[in-house]
VOGU-3710 file (C-alpha; in Angstrom, 3 decimals, decimal comma):
1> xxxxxxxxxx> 88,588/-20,633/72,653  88,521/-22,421/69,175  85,183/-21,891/67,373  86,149/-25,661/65,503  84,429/-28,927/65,851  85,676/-32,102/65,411  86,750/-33,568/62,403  84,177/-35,984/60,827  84,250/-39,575/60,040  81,889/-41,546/57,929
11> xxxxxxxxxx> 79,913/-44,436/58,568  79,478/-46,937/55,483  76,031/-48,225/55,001  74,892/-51,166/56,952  74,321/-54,942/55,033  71,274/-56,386/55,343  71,462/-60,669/55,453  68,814/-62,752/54,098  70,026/-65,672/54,876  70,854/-67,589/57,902
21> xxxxxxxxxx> 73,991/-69,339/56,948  74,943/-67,955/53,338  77,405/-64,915/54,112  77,241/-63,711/50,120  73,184/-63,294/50,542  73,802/-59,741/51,516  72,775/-56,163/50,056  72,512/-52,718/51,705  69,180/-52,442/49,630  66,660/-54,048/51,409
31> xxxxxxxxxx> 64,453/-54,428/47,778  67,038/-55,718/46,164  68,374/-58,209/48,534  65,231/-59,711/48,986  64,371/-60,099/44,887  68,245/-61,921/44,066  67,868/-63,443/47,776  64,362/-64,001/49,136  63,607/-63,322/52,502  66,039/-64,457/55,545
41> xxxxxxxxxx> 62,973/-66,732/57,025  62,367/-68,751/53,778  60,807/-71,707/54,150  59,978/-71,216/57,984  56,826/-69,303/57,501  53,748/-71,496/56,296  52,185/-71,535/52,941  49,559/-70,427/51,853  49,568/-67,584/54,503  45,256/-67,285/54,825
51> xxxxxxxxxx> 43,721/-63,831/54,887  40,626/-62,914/56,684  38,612/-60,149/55,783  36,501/-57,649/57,141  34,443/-55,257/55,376  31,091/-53,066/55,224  28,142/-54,561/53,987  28,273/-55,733/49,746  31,906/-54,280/50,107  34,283/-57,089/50,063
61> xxxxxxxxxx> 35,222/-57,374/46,420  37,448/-54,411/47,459  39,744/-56,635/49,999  39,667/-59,806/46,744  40,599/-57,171/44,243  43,363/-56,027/46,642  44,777/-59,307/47,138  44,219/-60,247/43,380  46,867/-56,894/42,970  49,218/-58,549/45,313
71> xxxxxxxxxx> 49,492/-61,500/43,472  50,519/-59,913/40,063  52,902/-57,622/39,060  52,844/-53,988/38,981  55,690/-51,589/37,339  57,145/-49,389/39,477  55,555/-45,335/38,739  58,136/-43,570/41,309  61,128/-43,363/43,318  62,608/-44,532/40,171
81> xxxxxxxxxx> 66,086/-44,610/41,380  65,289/-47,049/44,456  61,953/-48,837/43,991  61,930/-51,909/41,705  59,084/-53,642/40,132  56,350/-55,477/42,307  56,596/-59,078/40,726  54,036/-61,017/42,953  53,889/-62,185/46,273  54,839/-65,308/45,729
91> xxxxxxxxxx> 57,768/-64,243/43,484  58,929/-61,827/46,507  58,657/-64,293/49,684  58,610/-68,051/48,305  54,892/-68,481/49,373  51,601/-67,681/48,142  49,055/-66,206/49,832  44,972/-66,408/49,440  41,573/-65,930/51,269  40,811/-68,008/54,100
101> xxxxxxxxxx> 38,064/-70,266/53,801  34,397/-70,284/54,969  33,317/-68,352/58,145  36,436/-66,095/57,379  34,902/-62,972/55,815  32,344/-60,948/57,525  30,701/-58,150/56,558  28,975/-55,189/59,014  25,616/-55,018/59,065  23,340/-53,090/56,688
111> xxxxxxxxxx> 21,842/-51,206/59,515  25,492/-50,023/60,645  25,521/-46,957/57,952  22,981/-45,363/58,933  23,262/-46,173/62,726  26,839/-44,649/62,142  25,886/-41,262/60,188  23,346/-40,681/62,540  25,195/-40,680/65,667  27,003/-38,259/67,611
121> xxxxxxxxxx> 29,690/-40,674/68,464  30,521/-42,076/65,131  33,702/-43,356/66,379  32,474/-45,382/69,588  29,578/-46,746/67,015  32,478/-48,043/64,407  34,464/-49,234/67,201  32,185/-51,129/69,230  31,077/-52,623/65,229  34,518/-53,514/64,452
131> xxxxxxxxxx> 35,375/-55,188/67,585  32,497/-57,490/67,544  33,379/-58,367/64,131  36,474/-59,440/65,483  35,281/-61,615/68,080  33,272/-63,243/66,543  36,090/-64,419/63,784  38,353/-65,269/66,660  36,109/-68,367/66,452  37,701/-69,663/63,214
141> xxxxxxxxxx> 41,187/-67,964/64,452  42,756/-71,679/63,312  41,494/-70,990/59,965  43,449/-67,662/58,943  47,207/-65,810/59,799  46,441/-62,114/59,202  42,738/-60,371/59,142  42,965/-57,399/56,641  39,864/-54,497/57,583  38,547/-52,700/54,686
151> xxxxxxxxxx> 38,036/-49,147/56,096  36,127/-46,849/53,453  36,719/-43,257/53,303  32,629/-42,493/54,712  34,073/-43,464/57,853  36,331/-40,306/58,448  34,087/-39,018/60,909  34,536/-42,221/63,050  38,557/-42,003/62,690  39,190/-39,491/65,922
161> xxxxxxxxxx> 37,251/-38,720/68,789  35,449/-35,477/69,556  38,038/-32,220/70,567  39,999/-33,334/73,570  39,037/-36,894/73,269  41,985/-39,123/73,320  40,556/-41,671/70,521  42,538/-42,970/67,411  40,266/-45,802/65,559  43,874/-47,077/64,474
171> xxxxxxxxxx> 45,280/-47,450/67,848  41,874/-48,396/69,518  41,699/-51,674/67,154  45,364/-52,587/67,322  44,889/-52,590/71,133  42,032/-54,658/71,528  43,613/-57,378/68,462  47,514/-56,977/69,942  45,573/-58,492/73,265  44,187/-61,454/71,368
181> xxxxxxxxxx> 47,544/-61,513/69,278  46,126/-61,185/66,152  47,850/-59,526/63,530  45,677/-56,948/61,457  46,420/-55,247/58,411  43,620/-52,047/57,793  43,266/-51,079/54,231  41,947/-47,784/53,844  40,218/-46,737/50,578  41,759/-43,504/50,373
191> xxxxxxxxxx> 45,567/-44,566/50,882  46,099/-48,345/50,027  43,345/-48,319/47,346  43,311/-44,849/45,730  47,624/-44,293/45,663  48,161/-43,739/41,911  51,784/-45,881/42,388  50,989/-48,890/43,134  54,193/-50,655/43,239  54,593/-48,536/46,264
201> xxxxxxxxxx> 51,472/-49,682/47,767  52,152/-53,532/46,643  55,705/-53,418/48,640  54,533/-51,487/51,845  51,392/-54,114/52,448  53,509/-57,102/50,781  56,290/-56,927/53,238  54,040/-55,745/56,173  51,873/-58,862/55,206  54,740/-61,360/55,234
211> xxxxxxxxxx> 56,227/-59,645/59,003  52,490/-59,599/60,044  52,654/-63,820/59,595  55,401/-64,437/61,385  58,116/-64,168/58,726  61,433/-62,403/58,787  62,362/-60,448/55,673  66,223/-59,198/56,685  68,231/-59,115/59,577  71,505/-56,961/60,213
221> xxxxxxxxxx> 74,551/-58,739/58,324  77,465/-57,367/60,622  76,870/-56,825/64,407  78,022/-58,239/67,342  76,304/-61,348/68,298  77,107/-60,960/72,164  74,734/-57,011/72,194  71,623/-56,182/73,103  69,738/-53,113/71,856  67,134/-52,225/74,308
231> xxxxxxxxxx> 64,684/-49,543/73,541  62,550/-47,829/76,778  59,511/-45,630/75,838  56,845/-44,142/78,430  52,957/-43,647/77,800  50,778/-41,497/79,491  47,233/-42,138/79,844  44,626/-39,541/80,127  43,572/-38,050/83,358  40,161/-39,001/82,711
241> xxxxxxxxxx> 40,860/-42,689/82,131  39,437/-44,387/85,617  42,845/-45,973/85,813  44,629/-45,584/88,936  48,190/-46,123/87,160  48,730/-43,321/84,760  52,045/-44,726/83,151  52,268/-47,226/81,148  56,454/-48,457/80,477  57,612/-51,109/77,585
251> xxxxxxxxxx> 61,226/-51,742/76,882  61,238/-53,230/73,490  64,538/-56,283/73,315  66,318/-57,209/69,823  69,075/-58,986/69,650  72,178/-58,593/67,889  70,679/-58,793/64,688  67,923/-56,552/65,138  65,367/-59,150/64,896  64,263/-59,765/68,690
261> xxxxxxxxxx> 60,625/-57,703/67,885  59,606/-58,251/71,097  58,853/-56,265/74,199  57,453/-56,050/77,729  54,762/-53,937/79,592  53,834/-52,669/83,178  52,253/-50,345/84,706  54,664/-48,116/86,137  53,860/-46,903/90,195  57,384/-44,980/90,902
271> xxxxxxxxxx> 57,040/-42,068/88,457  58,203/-38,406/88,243  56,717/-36,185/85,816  59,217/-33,269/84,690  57,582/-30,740/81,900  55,347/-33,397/80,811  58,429/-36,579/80,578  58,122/-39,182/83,194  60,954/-40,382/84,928  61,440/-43,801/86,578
281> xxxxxxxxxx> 63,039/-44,086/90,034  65,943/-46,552/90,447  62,869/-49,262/91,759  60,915/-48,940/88,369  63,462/-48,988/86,449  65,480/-51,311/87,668  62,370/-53,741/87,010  62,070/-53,106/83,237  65,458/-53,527/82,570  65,895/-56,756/84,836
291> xxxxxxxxxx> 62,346/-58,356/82,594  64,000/-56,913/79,418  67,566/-59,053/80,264  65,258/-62,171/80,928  63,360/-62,007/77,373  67,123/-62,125/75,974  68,055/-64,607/77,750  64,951/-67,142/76,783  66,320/-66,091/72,915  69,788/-66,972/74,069
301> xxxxxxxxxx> 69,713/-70,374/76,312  70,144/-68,607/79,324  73,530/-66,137/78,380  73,477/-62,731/79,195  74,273/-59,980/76,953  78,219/-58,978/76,558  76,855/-55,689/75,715  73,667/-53,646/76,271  73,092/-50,724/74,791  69,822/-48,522/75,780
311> xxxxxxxxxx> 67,878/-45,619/74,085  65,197/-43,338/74,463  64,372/-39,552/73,506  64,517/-37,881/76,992  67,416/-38,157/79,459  68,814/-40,713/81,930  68,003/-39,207/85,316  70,666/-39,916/88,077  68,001/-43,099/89,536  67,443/-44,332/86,137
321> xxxxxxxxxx> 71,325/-44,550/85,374  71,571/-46,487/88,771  68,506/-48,781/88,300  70,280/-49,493/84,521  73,648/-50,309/86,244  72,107/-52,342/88,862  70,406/-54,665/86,819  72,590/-55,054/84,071  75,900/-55,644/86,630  76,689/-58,945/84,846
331> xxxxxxxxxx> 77,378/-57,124/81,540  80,980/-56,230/80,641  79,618/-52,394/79,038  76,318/-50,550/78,982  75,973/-47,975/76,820  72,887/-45,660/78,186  72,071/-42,903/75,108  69,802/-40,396/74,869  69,017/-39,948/71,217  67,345/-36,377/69,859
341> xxxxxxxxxx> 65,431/-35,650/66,924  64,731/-32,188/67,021  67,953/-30,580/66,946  69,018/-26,973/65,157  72,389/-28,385/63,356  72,664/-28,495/60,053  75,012/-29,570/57,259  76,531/-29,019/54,049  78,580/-30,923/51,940  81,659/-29,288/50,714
351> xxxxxxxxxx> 83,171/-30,927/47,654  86,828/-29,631/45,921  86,882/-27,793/43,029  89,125/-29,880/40,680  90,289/-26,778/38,610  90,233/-23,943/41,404  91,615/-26,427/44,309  88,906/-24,708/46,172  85,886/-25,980/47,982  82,228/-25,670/46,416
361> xxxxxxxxxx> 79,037/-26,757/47,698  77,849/-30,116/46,692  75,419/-31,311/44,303  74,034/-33,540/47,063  73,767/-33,204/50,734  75,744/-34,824/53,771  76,272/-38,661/52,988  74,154/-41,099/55,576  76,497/-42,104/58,372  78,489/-39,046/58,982
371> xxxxxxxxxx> 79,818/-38,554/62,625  81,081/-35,523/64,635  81,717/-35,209/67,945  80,673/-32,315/69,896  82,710/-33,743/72,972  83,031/-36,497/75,263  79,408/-37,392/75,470  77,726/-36,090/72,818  77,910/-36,485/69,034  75,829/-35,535/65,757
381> xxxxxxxxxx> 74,865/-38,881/63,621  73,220/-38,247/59,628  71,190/-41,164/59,321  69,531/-38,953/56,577  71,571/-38,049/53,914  73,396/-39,131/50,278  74,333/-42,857/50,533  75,764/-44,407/47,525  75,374/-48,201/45,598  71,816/-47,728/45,492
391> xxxxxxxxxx> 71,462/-45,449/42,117  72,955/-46,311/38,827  73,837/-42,735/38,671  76,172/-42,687/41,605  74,359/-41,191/44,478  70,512/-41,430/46,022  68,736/-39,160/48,322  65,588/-40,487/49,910  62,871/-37,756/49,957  65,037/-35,584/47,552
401> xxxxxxxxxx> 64,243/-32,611/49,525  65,179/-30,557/52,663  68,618/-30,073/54,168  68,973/-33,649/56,382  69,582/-33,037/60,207  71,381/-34,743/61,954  70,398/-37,090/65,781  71,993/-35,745/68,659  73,714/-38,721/70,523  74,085/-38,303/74,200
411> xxxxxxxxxx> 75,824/-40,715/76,368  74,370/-40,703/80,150  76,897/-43,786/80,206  79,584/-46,089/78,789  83,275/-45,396/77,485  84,893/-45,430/74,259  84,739/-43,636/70,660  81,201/-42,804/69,035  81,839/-45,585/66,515  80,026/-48,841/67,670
421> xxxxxxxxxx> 77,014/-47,106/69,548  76,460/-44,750/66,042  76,934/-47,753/64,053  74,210/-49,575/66,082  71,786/-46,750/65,648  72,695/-46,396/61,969  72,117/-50,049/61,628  68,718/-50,351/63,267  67,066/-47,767/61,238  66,748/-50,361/58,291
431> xxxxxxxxxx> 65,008/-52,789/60,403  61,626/-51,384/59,860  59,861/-54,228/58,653  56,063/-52,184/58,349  58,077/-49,857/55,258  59,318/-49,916/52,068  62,084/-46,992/52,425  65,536/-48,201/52,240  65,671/-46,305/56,350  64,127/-44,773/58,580
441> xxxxxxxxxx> 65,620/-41,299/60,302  65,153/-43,340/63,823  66,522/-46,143/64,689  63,336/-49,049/65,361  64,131/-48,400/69,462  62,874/-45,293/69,047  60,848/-45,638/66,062  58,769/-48,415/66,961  58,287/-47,278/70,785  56,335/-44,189/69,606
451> xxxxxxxxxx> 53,905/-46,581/67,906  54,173/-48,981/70,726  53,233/-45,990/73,421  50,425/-45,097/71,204  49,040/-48,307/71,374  49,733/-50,015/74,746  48,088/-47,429/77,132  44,722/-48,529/75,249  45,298/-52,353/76,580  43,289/-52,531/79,657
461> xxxxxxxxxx> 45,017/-55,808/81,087  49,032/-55,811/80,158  49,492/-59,718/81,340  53,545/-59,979/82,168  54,252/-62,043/79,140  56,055/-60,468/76,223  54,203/-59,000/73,206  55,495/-59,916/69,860  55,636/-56,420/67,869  53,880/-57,860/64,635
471> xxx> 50,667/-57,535/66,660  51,038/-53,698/66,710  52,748/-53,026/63,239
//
C-alpha cells in the first residue's frame, strides 16, 4: 500500500466585483478595489447615512470624536504590505456620514454608575439600562440608519455573567436590536478607541458602518449565477432557559455572488443530540432547507437554484442527507459538505534549488488555494496561506506567523472533482463584510453561523420571516 497522496493543484485567488455592470471594476484586494472602484452598491445606499448614539452620562464627545476620525484621514501604522491609508468615509463609499439630529443621542443616567458598581449583577443592571435606552430611541427610528453604543472599559464587570451563567452583553444586545432590526455598531473604549493603528480601526468600523446601512461593498466577480450556497448552523440553549424547545436552527442563503446575507430561524422539535452535536431528522430538516430554497427564490423571480451547495462543521447524518435530497429534488446537483477546522495536517512548501536541482524549504508557506485529495470524498483546502498580487515584494502572508492548516472537505453528497465546491469555499471567505482582512480561514457559511448561533438562541420570538444578517454583524 502506497504511503503517497495525491498530487496537488492550486486554486488562484478569487476577484472581488464592485460594480454591477463594469466587468474591469475587479481586484482580488478587497482595499484596493474599493479605493480605484468604490463600493459595488454606489449610489443605492442613502446619503448622509445618520448615526445615533448612545453613551454614559457627560460621555458622548467620545462617539463625535470617533466619527470626527472617520471622516479624515489616517496613515496606515501596520500590515504595511496590505493595509492602505484611511482617506475618509466619504472618499471610501461615495457618501458622507454624520450625527442624527435631535432626540438621537441619549445618555444613561447619572445614577446608573453607582447603581451598576454596587450590584451583584452588574451585567443584568447594564443590560436592562441599555435596552431601555434603546427603546426609547426606537421612537425617532425614522431619524437615524445605524445606533453606535459607547461601551467604556468600567463596564467589564457587566460584560459576562456570573460562572456558569450563559450571558454575553454583546450577544444579549444584538438579540434584543436584530428583533427590532436595528443595526448597532458598539464601540468599546479599550479596542476601537485605545488601538494605537488606527487606520486599522478606521477600515474595520468604516466598512462595518457602510454593510450595517444597507450597502454592499464587493460581491464575488466569477461564480455561477444559477448556485446557491446554503450554510446550516445549530444553537443550543441552556437547560435552565424555561424554553420548552432547546434548539434553535438557521440556514443562512447567498446567492451566487455571495451577497444573499440573509437567513431563516425555527425552533427545531425533531432533534438528536450525539456528544453534544444535534442532528435533524429527515422532518426538520427537510423544513429548513425547503424555507431556505423559498428565500432564493423571492431573490430570483421565482427560479430555483441549478446548484445548491450546503455546509456545516459536523456531519450529514443518513436523515439529514435524505431531508436535503428531498427538498432540493428540483435541482440538477447538491453538493452536501462537511467542512473541518480542527484538523492535524500540515504543510510545507518545497521550492527547487536552482543550482543543486534539489528541493529546499520555502521562504514562505503553502500558497492560499492549494488542493489535495485524500480520496473520493474528502480533500484538504489552504484557504490560509502565501497568495500573491497583493505585496509589491512578490508574496503576502496574512498573520505572518504559524504553519497554515489546511479545512478538511468532506462530501456526504454530490459527484465530480474537488474543483468547483473548493473554489466556492475559497471564494466565500472574502465575503466578510464586518473585517478588514483580505479573508477569512472560513468561508461566511460557516463563519457567520457561529456568530449567528451565538446570537439567535437569545431572541425569544423567531417570527418566520427572514433576518437580514447586518442586524447581527
Amino acid at each position: 500500500m502506497s504511503s503517497e497522496i495525491s498530487t496537488h493543484i492550486w486554486l488562484p485567488e478569487p476577484k472581488l466585483a464592485f460594480h454591477p455592470d463594469r466587468q474591469s471594476d475587479q481586484d482580488i484586494h478587497p482595499l484596493r478595489g474599493l479605493l480605484r472602484f468604490g463600493p459595488h452598491s454606489s449610489g443605492l445606499v442613502p446619503d448622509p447615512i445618520r448615526v445615533a448614539t448612545i453613551a454614559p452620562a457627560g460621555e458622548s464627545r467620545h462617539l463625535y470624536g470617533f466619527m470626527k476620525e472617520l471622516n479624515s484621514v489616517v496613515k496606515a501604522t501596520e500590515r504595511a504590505e496590505y493595509l492602505p491609508e484611511w482617506p475618509g468615509f466619504h472618499s471610501v463609499f461615495g457618501l458622507h456620514m454624520r450625527g442624527a439630529g435631535a432626540g438621537c443621542h441619549i445618555e444613561l443616567d447619572t445614577e446608573f454608575e453607582a447603581e451598576f458598581h454596587a450590584s451583584s449583577t452588574p451585567h443584568i443592571v447594564l443590560a436592562d439600562r441599555l435596552i431601555r435606552k434603546i427603546q426609547a430611541l426606537e421612537a425617532h427610528r425614522d431619524k437615524f440608519d445605524v445606533l453606535f453604543i459607547y461601551i467604556p472599559q468600567r463596564w467589564t464587570p457587566g460584560y459576562t455573567g456570573s460562572h456558569g451563567e450563559d450571558f454575553d452583553l454583546h450577544d444579549h444586545l444584538k438579540a434584543a436590536t436584530a428583533a427590532r432590526r436595528l443595526p448597532v455598531q458598539f464601540v468599546r473604549e479599550d479596542k476601537a478607541l485605545a488601538y494605537p493603528h488606527r487606520a486599522s480601526v478606521m477600515w474595520r468600523i468604516g466598512l462595518a458602518l457602510y454593510a450595517k446601512a444597507g450597502g454592499v461593498p464587493w460581491k464575488l466577480a466569477e461564480t455561477d449565477a444559477e448556485t446557491a450556497y446554503i450554510g446550516i448552523s445549530y444553537a443550543v440553549r441552556p437547560p435552565d432557559s424555561g424554553r420548552s424547545r432547546f434548539v434553535t436552527c438557521c440556514s443562512q442563503v447567498f446567492d451566487a455572488e455571495g451577497s444573499g446575507l440573509e437567513f431563516v430561524a425555527y425552533d427545531a422539535h425533531e432533534v438528536e443530540v450525539q456528544r453534544e452535536n444535534p442532528f435533524l431528522s429527515r422532518t426538520e430538516m427537510f423544513r429548513v432547507m425547503t424555507r431556505s430554497v423559498d428565500l432564493y427564490r423571492r431573490r430570483h423571480a421565482g427560479r430555483s437554484p441549478r446548484r445548491v451547495m450546503v455546509h456545516k462543521t459536523t456531519e450529514f447524518k443518513q436523515d439529514e442527507i435524505d431531508g436535503c435530497m428531498e427538498a432540493l429534488h428540483l435541482c440538477e446537483a447538491v453538493d452536501l459538505v462537511q467542512i473541518v477546522e480542527d484538523v492535524g495536517w500540515r504543510g510545507i512548501r518545497i521550492d527547487l534549488d536552482k543550482e543543486t536541482k534539489k528541493g529546499k524549504p520555502a521562504s514562505f508557506p503553502v500558497s492560499r488555494g492549494t488542493l489535495i485529495g485524500l480520496g473520493s470524498r474528502e480533500a484538504l483546502l489552504w484557504t490560509h496561506g502565501d497568495v500573491r498580487g497583493i505585496s509589491d515584494r512578490g508574496a503576502y502572508f496574512q498573520g505572518a506567523r504559524s504553519t497554515p492548516r489546511p479545512l478538511r472537505l468532506v462530501r456526504h453528497a454530490g459527484h465530480g472533482s474537488w474543483d468547483e465546491a473548493a473554489l466556492a469555499i475559497l471564494a466565500l471567505t472574502k465575503m466578510n463584510w464586518n473585517n478588514d482582512a483580505l479573508y477569512d480561514p472560513l468561508p461566511v457559511t460557516i463563519g457567520y453561523s457561529k456568530v449567528l448561533a451565538r446570537v439567535v438562541k437569545r431572541m425569544s420570538g423567531l417570527g418566520s420571516a427572514p433576518y437580514q444578517f447586518r442586524f447581527f454583524m
